[in-house]
Every structure is written in structure tokens, then in C-alpha cells.
C-alpha positions in Angstrom: -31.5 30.7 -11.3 -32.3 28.3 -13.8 -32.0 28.2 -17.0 -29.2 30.7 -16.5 -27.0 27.7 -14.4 -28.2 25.1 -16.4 -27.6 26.6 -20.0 -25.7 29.8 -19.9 -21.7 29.8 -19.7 -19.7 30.6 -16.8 -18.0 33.6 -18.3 -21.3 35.9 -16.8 -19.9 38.2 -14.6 -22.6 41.7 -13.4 -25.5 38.8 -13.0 -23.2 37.6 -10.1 -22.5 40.8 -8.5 -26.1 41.2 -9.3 -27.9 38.3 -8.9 -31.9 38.7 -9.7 -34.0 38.3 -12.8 -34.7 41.4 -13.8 -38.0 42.0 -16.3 -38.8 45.7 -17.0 -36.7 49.4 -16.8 -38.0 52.9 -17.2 -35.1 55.9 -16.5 -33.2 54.8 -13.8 -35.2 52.2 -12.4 -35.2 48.2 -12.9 -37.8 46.1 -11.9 -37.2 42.5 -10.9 -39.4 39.4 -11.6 -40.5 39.4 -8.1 -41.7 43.2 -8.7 -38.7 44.5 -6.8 -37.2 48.1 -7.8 -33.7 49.3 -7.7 -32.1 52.2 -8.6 -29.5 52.2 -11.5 -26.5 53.8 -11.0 -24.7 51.5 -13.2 -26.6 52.3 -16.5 -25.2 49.1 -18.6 -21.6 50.4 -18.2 -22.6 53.8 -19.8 -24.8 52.8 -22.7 -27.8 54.3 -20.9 -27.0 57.6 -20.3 -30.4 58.6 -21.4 -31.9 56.0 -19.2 -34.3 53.1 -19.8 -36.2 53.1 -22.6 -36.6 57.2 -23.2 -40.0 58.2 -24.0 -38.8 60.3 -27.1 -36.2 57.7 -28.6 -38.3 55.6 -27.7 -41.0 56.8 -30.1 -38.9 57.3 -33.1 -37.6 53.7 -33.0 -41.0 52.7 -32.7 -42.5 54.7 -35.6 -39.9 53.7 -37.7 -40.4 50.0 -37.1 -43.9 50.4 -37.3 -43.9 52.2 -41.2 -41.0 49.1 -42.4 -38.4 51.5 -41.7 -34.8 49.5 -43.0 -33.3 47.4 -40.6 -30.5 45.9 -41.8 -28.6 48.0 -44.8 -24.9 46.5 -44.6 -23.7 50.2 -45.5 -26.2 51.4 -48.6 -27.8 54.7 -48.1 -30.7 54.8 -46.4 -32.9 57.6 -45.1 -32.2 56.9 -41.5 -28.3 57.0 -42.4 -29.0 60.4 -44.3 -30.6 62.4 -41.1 -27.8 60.7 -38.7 -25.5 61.9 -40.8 -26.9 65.6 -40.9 -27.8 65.5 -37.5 -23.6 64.7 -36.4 -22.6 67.4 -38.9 -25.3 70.0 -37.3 -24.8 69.3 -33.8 -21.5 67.9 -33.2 -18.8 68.5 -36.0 -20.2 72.0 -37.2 -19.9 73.8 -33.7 -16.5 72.3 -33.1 -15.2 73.7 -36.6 -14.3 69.8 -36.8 -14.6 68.0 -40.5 -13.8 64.5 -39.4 -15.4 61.5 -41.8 -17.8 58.7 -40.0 -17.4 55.6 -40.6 -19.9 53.1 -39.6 -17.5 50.0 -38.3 -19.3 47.5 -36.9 -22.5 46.9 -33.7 -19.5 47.5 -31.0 -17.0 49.4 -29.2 -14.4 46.8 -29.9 -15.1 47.4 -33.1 -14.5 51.0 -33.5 -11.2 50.8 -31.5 -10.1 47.7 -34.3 -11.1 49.9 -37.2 -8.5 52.9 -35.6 -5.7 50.7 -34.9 -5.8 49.2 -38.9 -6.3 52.5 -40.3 -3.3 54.0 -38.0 -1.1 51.5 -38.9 -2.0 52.0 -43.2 -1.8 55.7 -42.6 1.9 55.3 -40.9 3.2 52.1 -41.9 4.0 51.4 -38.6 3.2 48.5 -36.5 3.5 49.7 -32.9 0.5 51.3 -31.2 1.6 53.2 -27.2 -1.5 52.7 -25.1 -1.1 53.1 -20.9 -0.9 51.6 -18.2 -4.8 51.1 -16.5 -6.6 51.5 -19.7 -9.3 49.4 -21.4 -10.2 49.7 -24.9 -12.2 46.1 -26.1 -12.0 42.7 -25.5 -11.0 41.4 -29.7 -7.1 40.3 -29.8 -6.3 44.0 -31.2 -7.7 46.0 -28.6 -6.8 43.3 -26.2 -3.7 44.0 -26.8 -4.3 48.0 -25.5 -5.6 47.1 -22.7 -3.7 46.8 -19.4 -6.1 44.3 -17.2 -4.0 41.0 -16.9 -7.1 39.1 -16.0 -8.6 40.2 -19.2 -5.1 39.9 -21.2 -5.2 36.3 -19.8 -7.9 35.0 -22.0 -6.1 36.1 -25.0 -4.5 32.3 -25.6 -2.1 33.9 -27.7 0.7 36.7 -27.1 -0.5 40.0 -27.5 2.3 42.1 -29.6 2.7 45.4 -31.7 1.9 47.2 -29.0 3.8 49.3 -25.8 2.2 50.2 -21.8 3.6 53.8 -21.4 2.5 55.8 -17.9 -0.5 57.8 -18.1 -0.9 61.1 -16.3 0.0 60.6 -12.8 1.1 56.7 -12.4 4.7 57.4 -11.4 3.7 60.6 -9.3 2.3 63.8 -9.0 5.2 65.3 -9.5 6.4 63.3 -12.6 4.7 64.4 -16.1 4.5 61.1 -17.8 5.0 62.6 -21.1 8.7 63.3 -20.6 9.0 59.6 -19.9 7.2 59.1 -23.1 9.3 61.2 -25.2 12.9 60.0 -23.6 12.3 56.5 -24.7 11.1 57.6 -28.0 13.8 59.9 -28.8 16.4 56.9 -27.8 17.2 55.0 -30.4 18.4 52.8 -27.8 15.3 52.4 -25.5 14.0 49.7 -27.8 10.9 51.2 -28.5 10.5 52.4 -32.0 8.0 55.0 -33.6 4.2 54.3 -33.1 1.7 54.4 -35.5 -0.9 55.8 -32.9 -1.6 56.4 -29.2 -4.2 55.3 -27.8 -6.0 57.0 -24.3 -8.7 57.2 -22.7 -9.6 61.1 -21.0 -10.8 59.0 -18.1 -10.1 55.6 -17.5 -13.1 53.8 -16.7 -12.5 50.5 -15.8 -9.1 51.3 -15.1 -10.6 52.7 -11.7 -11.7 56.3 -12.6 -8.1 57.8 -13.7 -8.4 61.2 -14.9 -5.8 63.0 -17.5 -5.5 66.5 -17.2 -6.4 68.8 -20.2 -2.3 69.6 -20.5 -1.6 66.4 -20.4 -3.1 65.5 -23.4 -2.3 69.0 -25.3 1.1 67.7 -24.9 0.6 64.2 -25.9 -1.2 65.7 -28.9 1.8 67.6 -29.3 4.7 64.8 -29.2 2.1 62.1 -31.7 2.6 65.2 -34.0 6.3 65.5 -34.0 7.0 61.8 -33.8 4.8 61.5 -37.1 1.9 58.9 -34.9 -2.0 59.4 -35.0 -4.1 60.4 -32.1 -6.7 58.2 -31.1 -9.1 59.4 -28.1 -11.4 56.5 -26.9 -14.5 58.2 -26.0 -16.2 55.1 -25.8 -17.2 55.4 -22.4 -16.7 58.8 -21.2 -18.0 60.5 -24.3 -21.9 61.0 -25.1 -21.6 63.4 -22.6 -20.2 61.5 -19.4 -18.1 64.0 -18.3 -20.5 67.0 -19.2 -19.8 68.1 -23.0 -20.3 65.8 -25.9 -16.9 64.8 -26.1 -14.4 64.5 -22.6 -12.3 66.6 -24.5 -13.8 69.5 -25.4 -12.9 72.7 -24.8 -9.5 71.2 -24.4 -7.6 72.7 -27.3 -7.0 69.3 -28.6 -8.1 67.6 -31.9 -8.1 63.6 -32.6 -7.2 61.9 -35.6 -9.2 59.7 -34.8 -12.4 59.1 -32.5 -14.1 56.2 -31.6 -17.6 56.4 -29.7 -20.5 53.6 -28.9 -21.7 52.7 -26.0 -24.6 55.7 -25.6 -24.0 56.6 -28.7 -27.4 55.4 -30.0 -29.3 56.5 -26.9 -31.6 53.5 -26.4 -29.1 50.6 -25.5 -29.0 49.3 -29.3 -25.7 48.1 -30.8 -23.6 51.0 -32.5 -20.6 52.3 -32.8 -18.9 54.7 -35.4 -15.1 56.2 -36.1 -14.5 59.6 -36.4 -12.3 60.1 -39.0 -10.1 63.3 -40.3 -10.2 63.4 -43.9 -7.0 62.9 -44.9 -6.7 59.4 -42.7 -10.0 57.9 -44.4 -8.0 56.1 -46.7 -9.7 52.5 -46.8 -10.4 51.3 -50.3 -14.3 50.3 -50.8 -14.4 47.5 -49.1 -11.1 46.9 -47.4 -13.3 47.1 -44.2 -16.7 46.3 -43.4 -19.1 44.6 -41.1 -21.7 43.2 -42.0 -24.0 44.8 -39.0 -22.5 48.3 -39.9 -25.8 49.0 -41.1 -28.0 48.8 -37.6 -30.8 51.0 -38.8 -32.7 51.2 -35.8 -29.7 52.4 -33.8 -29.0 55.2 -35.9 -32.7 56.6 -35.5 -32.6 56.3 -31.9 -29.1 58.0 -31.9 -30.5 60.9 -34.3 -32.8 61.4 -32.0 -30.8 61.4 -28.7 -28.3 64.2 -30.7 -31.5 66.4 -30.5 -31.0 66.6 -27.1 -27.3 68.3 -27.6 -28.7 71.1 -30.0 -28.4 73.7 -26.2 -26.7 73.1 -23.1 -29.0 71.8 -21.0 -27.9 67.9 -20.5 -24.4 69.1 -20.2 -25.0 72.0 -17.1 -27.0 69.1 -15.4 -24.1 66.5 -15.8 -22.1 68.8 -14.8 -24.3 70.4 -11.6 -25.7 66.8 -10.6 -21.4 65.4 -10.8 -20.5 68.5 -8.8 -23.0 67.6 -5.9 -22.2 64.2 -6.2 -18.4 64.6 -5.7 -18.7 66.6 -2.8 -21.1 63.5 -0.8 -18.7 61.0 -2.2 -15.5 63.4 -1.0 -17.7 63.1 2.6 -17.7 59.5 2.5 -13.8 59.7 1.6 -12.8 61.8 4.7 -15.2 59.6 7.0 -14.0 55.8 6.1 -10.7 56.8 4.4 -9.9 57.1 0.8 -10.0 59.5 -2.8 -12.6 60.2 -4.9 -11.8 61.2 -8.6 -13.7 61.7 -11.9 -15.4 64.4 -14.2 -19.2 64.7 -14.5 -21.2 62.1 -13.7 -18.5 59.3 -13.9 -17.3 59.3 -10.1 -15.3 56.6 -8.8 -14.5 56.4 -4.5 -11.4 54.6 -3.8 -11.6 53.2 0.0 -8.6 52.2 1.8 -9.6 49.1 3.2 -9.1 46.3 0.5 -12.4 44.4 -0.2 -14.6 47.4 0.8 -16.0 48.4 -2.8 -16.9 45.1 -3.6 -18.5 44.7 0.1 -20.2 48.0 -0.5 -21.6 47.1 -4.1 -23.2 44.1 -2.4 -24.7 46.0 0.2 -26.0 48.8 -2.1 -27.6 45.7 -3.6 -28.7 44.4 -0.8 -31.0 47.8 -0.3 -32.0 48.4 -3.7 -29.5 50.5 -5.2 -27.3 49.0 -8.3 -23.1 50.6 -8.6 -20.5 49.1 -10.1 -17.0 48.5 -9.1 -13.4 49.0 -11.2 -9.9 49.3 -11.3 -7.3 46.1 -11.2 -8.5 44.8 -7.7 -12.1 46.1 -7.9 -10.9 48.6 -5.6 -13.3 51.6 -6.8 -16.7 52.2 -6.5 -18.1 53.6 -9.4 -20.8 55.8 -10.5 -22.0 55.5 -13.8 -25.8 56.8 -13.6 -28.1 58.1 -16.0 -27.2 61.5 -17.0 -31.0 62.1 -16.8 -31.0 61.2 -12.7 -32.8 63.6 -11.1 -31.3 65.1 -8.0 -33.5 63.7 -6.0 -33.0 60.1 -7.4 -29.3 60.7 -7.1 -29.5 62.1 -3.4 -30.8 58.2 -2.9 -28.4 56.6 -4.1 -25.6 58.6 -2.2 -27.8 57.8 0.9 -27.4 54.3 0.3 -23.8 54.2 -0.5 -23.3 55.7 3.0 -25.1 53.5 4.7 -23.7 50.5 2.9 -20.0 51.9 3.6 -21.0 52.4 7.2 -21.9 48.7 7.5 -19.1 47.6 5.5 -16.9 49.7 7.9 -18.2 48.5 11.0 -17.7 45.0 10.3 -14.5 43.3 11.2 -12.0 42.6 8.5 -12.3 38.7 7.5 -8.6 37.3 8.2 -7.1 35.6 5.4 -5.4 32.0 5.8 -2.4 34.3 5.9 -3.1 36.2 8.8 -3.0 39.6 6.9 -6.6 40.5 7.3 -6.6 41.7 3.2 -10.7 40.9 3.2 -13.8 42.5 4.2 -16.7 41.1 5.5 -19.5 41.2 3.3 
């Protein structure tokens, strides 16, 4: 693998779990230096939802390079900002009856989330931000400090403060609704936890291992940040763009953000982007008082003006939605056969097996046949599907087939036993 072991750091993580040289993509296929193909169904952590290189995005980015089209604009107008900016008006805020300000923070998701925790905390004055327990929200010390994974927490070097883990929907139970947790401590002036400037949640928790809040859940959390005087900030990061089916994971849910945060697919072709949705009376940065100077990426907001042409009907969304229902039901298969849950909302699926080790020792042997998935939660205990939105059925149908075969492997070998004696592995 040189000059990857020779030069690159040791922090790499998917080229482990993955470990080829890959050259060329189209949809969901990558193609390997050897000429080796493999299905992705891991779609660079949900930055592809419209797949490899899309034949229409595409062509805009590539007749805008080729006429000099701006690349790099800090944030001066430009005509590619103009028709990005008309085209989220037209097609995402107008049909909502939503009148939220974008702002244009920065190339990344870590970014955006940065950008609503400062603007919380000038709009309230407050320094404490609730996020939950499981979520993930950026790897900068401010969105660090949101999100749960110790491992990730752990390379931090310093403490992580202004900031409180409350339960999300259904960590201490089915039968316990987290928000009247939330709202005893708050309303105690003895619980030691103060009045937050914002929470911050994800609708489902990605690499927290494919948690899913309910739609009254989050009316209700909506409902206590209003009476306790805190923003709302929905991380649509990942599960936005049309993951879970509609343009937002909320929608449709009675609930409005203060804030929104999106990037990841959000320019369609796998560029660098990320914006802040903002309400108006929150966009209360002075000229200046933040900026980036890659808040400009050009390119990026052609390709994503061109991939929010595809959200003008409902056609991507009844296919998510379709292709995640037929999807679920194979994975809820696998789930009653080997033992474990299957949760998630469109086409971001995540199967929880019993046996610790097995979604790792099924990524590998998905890998092993051709098909790339991903695994989350704390102990990489879920396996998780994260494929084009695009798929086609028959694409997807091949993937499933591989996942079942790789569980039934992974199942019929013996459990590795540990030095302990507990048996806690699986052989790969």
C-alpha cells in the first residue's frame, strides 16, 4: 500500500476497513486499480446521495469550469450564488412557508454546526448548549464538545465544557419520554444545570448507531427550547438531502428550527459545502464577525443548484422512501434469522446483531465479495446502510444478497475466545 504507509498518517480509518486503491466511480459503483468493482452502499458517509459523479451535475460543473465560471469568491456575489440562492427559496423554503436566511459558513459540516453554536449563544447570552447522549455533530473543539463518542472526545487534548449529555428519545426506555427528564432538571434550580442557549439533535443518529426520534418527541422538545427561552438546532447534516425520504428528516413534522445546518450531499457531487439555515431574527452576525475564507466554493454551489432540480416533484423522495421500505423488511429477515433490531427511516438503515463483533465481521465479509457498508454506533455494533438514493432496486436487491450471505458466514463461524474466556469476538 505504498505511498499510503510510507507517507500518510496513521489517523486513516475507512481505507482500513476498506483496504484497496480505488481509481474510478460512476452511481453506485467503485472501480479498483486492479479493475475490481464493488457496490457502494456506503456513499462517502452520505455525501453521495446522488451517486458517483451524476451525469447532470456533472455537466453543469463542467460547463461552468469550462466558460471561467468563479471559483473562489470568499462571500461576494456571484452569479452562481444568485441561482443557488433562488433555487433554495423556490424549491425548499417557499413550499415549506419557511423564511429562514443562508449563511454560507465554511467547506464543512463542522463548520456549519460551529457557526449555530456561536450564533446561539449571541442570540441568548448563554453559554450552555444540551446535546444527547449517542449523537455526533463534527470533529472542531465546539462540536466535539456535542458529540457523545469518547473515542472521538478523547483526541480533544483539552476539556470539553459549556455543554450538557441529556437522554434522547428512548435511552432510558421505551416507556420513559426523555423530555420529562429534560425539563425536571431544567426547572430545578438545584439540578445544576442552568438554561441553555440551544439544543442540539440529530432526527436520526447516524454514527450514533441509527437512533431514531419520534416526530412527538421533537414537537415537544421544540416545545420546552421555546419556554425555557433556548434555540433549536436540527443537524441535518447527515440525514437531510433527502436520507430519510423528504428534503429535510423533519418534514411534515410540525416542527420549525431556529436553526439548520446541512452539508454533506448538500452540493450533490461530493464537493465541499455546507450552509446554516437561519430564521431571520437570529441572523444577527455583524459583517464580518464570521467568515471563512472557503465560504465561497463556487463549483459546489452549481453542482448543488443543480441537484435541488431534482426536488422541484416527488419523485426521489417516493423512491427513498419505496426502496427504504423493501430494504427494512430484508434487513428485519436477517434480524429474526441471526438475532437482533433493525431501525432507521428511508434509506439510512442500520441492523444491530446480537453477537458482539458481528457487524464489523460482516462489513469485512461484504468486502470480501464486493459489496462496500459501513458500521456505527459506540462499539461498531451496527451495520449501516447508507447507499445512493439513486440505487436501483435491483442494485439494492444485491447488496441485501450479500449482506445475508456475509451474516450467514459470520454466524456460522465460532466465536474467537478472548484471553478472558468470555468469547466477546467474532471470527472474521
Amino acid at each position: 500500500m505504498e505511498p499510503f504507509d510510507r507517507r500518510e498518517s496513521q489517523v486513516r480509518s475507512y481505507c482500513r476497513a476498506f483496504p484497496t486503491v480505488f481509481d474510478t466511480a460512476r452511481g453506485c459503483t467503485l472501480t479498483d486499480t486492479d479493475g475490481r468493482t464493488y457496490l457502494d452502499l456506503f456513499a462517502g458517509a452520505g455525501a453521495l446521495s446522488y451517486g458517483h459523479n451524476p451525469p447532470a451535475l456533472k455537466e453543469a460543473l463542467l460547463a461552468y469550469l469550462q466558460r471561467d465560471g468563479v471559483t473562489h469568491a470568499l462571500d461576494m456575489h456571484t452569479a452562481a450564488k444568485a441561482h443557488l440562492l433562488e433555487q433554495i427559496e423556490d424549491v425548499i423554503l417557499t413550499p415549506r412557508g419557511l423564511d429562514h436566511r443562508v449563511l454560507f459558513p465554511g467547506p464543512t459540516g463542522t463548520n456549519a454546526v460551529e457557526t449555530c453554536l456561536k450564533i446561539a449563544r449571541k442570540v441568548t447570552g448563554r453559554e450552555l448548549v444540551v446535546a444527547f447522549t449517542n449523537g455526533f455533530h463534527g470533529m472542531t473543539l465546539g462540536s466535539l464538545a456535542i458529540t457523545g463518542s469518547q473515542h472521538k472526545r478523547g483526541g480533544a487534548g483539552v476539556p470539553l465544557s459549556h455543554t450538557r449529555v441529556m437522554p434522547f428519545d428512548g435511552y432510558l426506555g421505551d416507556d420513559v419520554d426523555t423530555i420529562d427528564v429534560i425539563a425536571r432538571y431544567l426547572a430545578d434550580g438545584s439540578s445544576g444545570v442552568g438554561p441553555p442557549a440551544a439544543f442540539v439533535v440529530e432526527t436520526v443518529q447516524a454514527e450514533g448507531g441509527v437512533r431514531v426520534a419520534s416526530a412527538a418527541w421533537l414537537r415537544r422538545l421544540r416545545a420546552l427550547a421555546d419556554e425555557v427561552g433556548a434555540l433549536l438546532i436540527v443537524d441535518d447534516i447527515q440525514v437531510g438531502c433527502g436520507r430519510t425520504g423528504p428534503f429535510f428528516s423533519f418534514d411534515g413534522w410540525d416542527v420549525v428550527p431556529d436553526l439548520i445546518p446541512l452539508s454533506k450531499s448538500l452540493s450533490g457531487y461530493g464537493l465541499p459545502f455546507s450552509l446554516v439555515l437561519v430564521r431571520p431574527e437570529h441572523d444577527v452576525f455583524a459583517p464580518g464577525e464570521h467568515n471563512g475564507t472557503f465560504r465561497g466554493f463556487n463549483p459546489a454551489m452549481v453542482t448543488a443548484a443543480a441537484a435541488l432540480d431534482l426536488w422541484r416533484d416527488d419523485t426521489l423522495q417516493r423512491g427513498t422512501e419505496a426502496k427504504g421500505a423493501h430494504a427494512r423488511a430484508r434487513l428485519e429477515q436477517l434480524a429474526r434469522t441471526f438475532g437482533g433490531e433493525v431501525r432507521g427511516r428511508g434509506l439510512i438503515l442500520g441492523l444491530e446483531l446480537d453477537r458482539p463483533g458481528a457487524a464489523r465481521a460482516v462489513s469485512a465479509a461484504c468486502f470480501r465479495r464486493g459489496v462496500i457498508v459501513e458500521t456505527a454506533g459506540a462499539q461498531d455494533e451496527v451495520l449501516k446502510l447508507l447507499p445512493p438514493l439513486v440505487i436501483s432496486r435491483e442494485e439494492l436487491d444485491h447488496g441485501l444478497d450479500v449482506i445475508a450471505e456475509a451474516c450467514a458466514e459470520v454466524f456460522a463461524a465460532p466465536r474467537a475466545v478472548s484471553p478472558q474466556g468470555t468469547g466477546s469476538e467474532v471470527a472474521p
